[in-house]
C-alpha positions in Angstrom: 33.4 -29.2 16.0 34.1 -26.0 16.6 33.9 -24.8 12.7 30.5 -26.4 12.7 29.5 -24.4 15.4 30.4 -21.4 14.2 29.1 -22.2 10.5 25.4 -22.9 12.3 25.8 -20.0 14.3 26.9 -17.6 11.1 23.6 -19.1 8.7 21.1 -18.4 11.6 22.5 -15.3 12.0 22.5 -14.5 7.6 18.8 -15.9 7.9 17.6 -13.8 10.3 19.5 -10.9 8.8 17.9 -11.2 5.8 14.4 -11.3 7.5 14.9 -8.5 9.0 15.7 -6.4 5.7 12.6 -8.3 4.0 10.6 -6.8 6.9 12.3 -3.4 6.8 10.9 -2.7 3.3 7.6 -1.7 5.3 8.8 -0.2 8.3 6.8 3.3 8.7 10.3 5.4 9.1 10.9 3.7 5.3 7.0 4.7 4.5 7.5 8.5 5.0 10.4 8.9 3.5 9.3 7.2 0.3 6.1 9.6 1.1 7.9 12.3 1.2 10.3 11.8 -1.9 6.8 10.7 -3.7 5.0 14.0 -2.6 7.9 15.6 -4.2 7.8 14.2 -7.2 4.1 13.8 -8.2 1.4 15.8 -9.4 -1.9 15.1 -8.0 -4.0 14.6 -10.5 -7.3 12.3 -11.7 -4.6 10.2 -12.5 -6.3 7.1 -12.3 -8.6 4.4 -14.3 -7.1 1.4 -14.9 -8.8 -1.7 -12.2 -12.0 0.5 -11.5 -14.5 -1.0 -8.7 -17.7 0.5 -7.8 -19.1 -0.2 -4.2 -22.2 2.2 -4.3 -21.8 5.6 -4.3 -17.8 4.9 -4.0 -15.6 4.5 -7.2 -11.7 3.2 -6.8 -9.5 3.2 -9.5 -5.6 2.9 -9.8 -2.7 4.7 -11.9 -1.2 2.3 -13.7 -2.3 -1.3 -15.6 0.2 -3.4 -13.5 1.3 -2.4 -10.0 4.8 -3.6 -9.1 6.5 -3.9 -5.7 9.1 -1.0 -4.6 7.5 1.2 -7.6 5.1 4.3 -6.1 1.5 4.5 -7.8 -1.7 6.2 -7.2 -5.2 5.2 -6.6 -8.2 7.6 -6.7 -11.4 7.6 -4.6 -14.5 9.6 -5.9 -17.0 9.8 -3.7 -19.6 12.0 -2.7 -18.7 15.6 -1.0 -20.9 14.1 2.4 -18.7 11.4 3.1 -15.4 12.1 5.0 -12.0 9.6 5.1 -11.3 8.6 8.9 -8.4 6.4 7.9 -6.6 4.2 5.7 -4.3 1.5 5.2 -2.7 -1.3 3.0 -2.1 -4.8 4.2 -1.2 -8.1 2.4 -3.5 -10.5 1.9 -0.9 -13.6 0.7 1.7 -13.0 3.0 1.4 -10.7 5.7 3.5 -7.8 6.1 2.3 -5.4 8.5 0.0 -2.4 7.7 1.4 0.7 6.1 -0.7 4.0 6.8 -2.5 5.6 3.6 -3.0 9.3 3.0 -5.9 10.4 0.6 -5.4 14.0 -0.8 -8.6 15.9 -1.7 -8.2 16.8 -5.5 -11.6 18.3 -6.2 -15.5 18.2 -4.4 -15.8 14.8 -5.0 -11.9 13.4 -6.0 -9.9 12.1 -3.7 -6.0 10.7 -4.1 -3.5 8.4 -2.3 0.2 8.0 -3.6 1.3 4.5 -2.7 4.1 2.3 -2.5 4.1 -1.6 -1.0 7.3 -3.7 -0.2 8.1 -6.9 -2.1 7.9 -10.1 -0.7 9.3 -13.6 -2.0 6.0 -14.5 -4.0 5.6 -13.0 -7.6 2.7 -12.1 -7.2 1.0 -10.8 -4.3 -2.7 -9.8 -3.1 -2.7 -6.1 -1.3 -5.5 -5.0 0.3 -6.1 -0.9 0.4 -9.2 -0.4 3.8 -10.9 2.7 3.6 -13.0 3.8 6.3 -15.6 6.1 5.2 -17.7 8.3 7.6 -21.1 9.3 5.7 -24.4 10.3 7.8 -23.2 9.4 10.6 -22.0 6.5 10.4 -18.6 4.7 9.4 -18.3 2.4 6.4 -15.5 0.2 5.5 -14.5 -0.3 1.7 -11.9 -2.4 0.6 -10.4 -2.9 -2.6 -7.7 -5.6 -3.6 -4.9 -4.7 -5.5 -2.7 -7.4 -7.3 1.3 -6.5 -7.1 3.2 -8.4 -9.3 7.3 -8.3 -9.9 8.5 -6.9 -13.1 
């Protein structure tokens, strides 16, 4: 009886260990150092134009064909020199797994560019969402664009 109790004891503990590592993969303090190490490494660029989407006078557009979890890419924002970025962030839309802060960098008058990196998550494919909010004669617009995050 013992042994059992111990067994059921040590498999709630595993489960909720690996929970917590699942979760861990977007924990801000994770974020920005993957930030930083991706600042590092990447040169801003107009990198992007693969999955465009137009949302009047706003134009997203990503880095790479297929976006994969764990694997930093870019997305680009052009939009016009009025219009200012209050804030940004990804969340999933299949599963939820907390909110991990965005950072546009200004590449040019009207080109703006976020390096990004989501966590994986059991499903092989999974819905992101990317919220930008948008402050243009003064008022505050939200865009949102959906990005698909599939396993290698």
């Amino acid at each position: 009886m013992l042994q059992s109790y111990h067994t059921r004891h040590s498999l709630v503990l595993l489960s909720l260990f690996t929970a917590l590592l699942s979760l861990t993969a977007c924990n801000d303090s994770n974020l920005s150092i993957n930030k930083e190490s991706i600042d590092k490494d990447t040169q801003l660029t107009h990198c992007c134009d693969s999955h465009p989407l137009h949302i009047e006078p706003f134009h997203f557009a990503l880095s790479a064909e297929y976006v994969h979890p764990e694997s930093p890419f870019s997305v680009s924002l052009h939009m016009p020199n009025d219009a200012q970025i209050e804030g940004a962030k990804m969340r999933g839309v299949t599963m939820y797994m907390g909110t991990i802060p965005v950072f546009f960098k200004q590449i040019d008058k009207h080109l703006w560019q976020a390096d990004i990196m989501v966590g994986a998550c059991s499903e092989a494919q999974m819905i992101w969402q990317l919220s930008v909010d948008i402050s243009r004669n003064g008022q505050i617009r939200r865009l949102t664009y959906p990005i698909k995050v599939t396993h290698p």
